[in-house]
N, C-alpha and C positions, 0 to 999 in steps of 0.2 A: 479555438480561440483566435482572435486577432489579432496579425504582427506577433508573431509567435518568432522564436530569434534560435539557431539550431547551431552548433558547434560540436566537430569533431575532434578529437586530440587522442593520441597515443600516454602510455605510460609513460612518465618521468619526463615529458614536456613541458615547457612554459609558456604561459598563457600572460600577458600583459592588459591590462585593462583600459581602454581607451574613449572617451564621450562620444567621440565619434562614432561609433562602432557598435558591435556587439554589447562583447566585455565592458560593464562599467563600473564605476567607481561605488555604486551602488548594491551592485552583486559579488564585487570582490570583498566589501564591508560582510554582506551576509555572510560569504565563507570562510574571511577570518573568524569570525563569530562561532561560527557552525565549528570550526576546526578544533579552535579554544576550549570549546565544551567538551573536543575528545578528544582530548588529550593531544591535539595536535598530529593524531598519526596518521592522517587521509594526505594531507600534502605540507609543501613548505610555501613560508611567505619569503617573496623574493622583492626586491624595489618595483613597486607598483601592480604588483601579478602574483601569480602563482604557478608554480613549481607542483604537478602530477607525482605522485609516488607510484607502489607498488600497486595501489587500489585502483583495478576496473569498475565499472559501471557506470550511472548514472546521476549527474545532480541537476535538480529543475528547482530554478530561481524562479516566481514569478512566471514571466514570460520566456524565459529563457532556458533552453536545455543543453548542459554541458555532457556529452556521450565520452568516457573515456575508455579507451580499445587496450587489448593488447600490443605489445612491442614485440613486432617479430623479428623486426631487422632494423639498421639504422636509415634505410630508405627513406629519403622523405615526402616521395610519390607513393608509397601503399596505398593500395586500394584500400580505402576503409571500408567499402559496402563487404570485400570481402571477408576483413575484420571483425565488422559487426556479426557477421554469421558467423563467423566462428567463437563467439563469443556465446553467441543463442546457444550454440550445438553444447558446449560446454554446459553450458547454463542447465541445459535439459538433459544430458549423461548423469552431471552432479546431484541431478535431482532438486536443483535450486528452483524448474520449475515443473510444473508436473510431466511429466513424460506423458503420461496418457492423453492429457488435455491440448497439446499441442502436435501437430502434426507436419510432416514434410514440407506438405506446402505450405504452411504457415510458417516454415522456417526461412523458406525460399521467399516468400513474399516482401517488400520491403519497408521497413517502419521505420518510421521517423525516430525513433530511440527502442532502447529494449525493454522502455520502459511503457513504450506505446504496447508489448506485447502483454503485458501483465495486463493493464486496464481491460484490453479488448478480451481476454481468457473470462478477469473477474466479470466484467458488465455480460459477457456469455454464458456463463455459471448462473448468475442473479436471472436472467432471463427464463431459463430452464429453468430453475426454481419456483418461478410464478405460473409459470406456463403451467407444469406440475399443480401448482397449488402449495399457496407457504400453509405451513402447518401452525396450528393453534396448540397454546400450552398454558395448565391454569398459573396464576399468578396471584399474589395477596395485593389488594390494593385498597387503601382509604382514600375516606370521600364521605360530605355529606350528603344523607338523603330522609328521604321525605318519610318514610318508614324504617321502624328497625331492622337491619339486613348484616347478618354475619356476626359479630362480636361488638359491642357498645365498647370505644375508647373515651374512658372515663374523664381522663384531664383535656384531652384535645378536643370534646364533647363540651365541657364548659369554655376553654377557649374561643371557642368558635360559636357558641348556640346562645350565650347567654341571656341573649335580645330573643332569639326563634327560638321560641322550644317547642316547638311541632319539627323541628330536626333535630336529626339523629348521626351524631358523625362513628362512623362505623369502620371496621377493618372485615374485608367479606372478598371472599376468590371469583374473581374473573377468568372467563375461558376465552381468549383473543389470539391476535399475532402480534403485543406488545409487548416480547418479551426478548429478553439476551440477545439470543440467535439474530433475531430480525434487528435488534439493536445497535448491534455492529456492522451488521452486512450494511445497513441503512448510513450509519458514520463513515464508510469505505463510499460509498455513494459522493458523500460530499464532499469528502476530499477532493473526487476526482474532477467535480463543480470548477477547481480553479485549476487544473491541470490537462485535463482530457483536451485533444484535438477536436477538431469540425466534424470530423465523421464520423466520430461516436457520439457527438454532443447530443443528437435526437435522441438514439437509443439511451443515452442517461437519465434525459430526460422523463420517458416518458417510463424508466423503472424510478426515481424519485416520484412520481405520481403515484405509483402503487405502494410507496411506503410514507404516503401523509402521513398518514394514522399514528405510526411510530417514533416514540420518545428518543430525541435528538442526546445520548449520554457522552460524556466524555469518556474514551472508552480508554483504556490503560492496560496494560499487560495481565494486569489482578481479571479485568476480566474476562481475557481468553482461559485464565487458568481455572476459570470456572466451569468453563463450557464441558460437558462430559457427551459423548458421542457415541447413540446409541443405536439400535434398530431402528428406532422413527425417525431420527436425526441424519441419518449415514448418508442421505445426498446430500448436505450441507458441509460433508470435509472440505472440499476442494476452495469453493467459496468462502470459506473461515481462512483457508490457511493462504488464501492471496487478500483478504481483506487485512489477516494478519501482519505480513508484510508490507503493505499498503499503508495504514493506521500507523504503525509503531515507528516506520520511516518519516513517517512526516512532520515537521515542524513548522507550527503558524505563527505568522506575522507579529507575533507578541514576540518573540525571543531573536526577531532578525530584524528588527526597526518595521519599514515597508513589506518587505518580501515574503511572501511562503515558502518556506524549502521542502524539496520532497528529494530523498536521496536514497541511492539500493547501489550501494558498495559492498566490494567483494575483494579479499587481500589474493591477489594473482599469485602468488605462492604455494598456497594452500589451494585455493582453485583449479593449477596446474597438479597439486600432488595427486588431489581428490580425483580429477580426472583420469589421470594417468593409473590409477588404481582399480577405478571402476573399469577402464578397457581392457585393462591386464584380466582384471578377475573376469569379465565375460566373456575372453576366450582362451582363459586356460583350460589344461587338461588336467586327466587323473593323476598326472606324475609328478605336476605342478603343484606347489600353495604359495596363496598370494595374499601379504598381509600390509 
């Protein structure tokens, strides 16, 4: 994207909004908004800005990405790049992102947010998956046609035929890749249309060409709860469960005036416990329990 605008802040920071600047009056609008909606416990509004709470991660306005770190000291020269990694490394202990799909040197490597980390995993995930071949699953689908095919829908037959009765509007199973699974990896696609950097823009691109075909749904939480994952399905986890996170974080431009928000918060409390837990329990002993 161009004139992309990047900001780093620690917890419990404040951030002032300025026209000049980054920060505008624009984007502080979105995240009162954004904040409103929940209940207010991501940060506090202060005269003109805002005030960081206990919540790390990530918020992307538009053009703008707000990165917030952990607090480790009151320094206010920290290195944030070294921050940010320790943020990653967390992230991936917690199993916030896949262990397996991310690797050292992808940890080492630098991103413009940790949010650039997720896009670049999912759009590598969706990749593999074409590469593979996406799988076909039958589906019921209506539709008129020219001959009888599957089951005659009697009302929606005269609706639609009344003039043509050489058609026949029918409900009959299709064997495609217009279905759920591709349906949502496809809506994670687009999201990323107003978010993604330059250097994944090609590769987005040219997996949105291999899901033309695929019905654009508003996807909602109801229908990850549908998805069931099975033998034929079992290389689509990883990909579902970052489109999941992806999808459910994002809020479009209806509910923020101008802006798209896309946000992946995390309460540093609970992050720190989680953590702290997991490294206790992998290298305890037998004499140890660690709950």
């Amino acid at each position: 994207m161009q004139n992309k605008k990047f900001i780093q802040v620690f917890e419990y920071q404040k951030l002032r909004y300025d026209d000049s600047g980054d920060f505008r009056k624009h984007h502080f609008d979105a995240m009162v908004k954004f904040n409103e909606l929940h209940q207010n416990k991501y940060f506090t509004i202060i005269h003109q800005g805002i005030r960081f709470g206990s919540y790390v991660g990530v918020i992307q306005i538009g053009g703008l990405t707000i990165e917030i770190l952990p607090k480790a000291d009151n320094n206010e020269n920290a290195d944030k790049n070294l921050w940010q990694n320790v943020l990653l490394n967390m992230l991936k202990i917690c199993k916030k992102i896949q262990v397996e799909s991310i690797s050292e040197t992808q940890l080492k490597k630098r991103y413009h947010s940790i949010l650039d980390v997720y896009f670049e995993l999912y759009l590598n995930e969706i990749e593999r998956l074409v590469k593979k071949g996406l799988i076909k699953k039958y589906r019921k689908n209506q539709s008129n046609q020219n001959a009888l095919k599957g089951k005659l829908l009697f009302s929606q037959n005269i609706q639609h035929n009344l003039v043509h009765k050489e058609r026949f509007y029918c409900e009959h199973q299709v064997y495609d890749k217009n279905h759920l699974l591709h349906q949502i990896l496809y809506k994670g696609l687009l999201v990323l249309k107003t978010f993604v950097n330059d250097s994944l823009k090609d590769k987005l691109n040219r997996l949105l060409f291999e899901f033309q075909d695929i019905e654009n749904l508003a996807i909602q939480k109801k229908h990850f709860d549908k998805i069931i994952i099975d033998r034929k399905n079992n290389d689509y986890q990883k990909a579902i469960n970052i489109a999941k996170i992806i999808i459910l974080n994002y809020s479009p431009s209806l509910n923020y005036g101008n802006e798209n928000l896309l946000t992946l918060l995390f309460d540093m409390n609970t992050l720190w416990e989680e953590y702290i837990f997991r490294i206790l329990q992998k290298h305890k002993t037998e004499e140890i329990e660690v709950s």
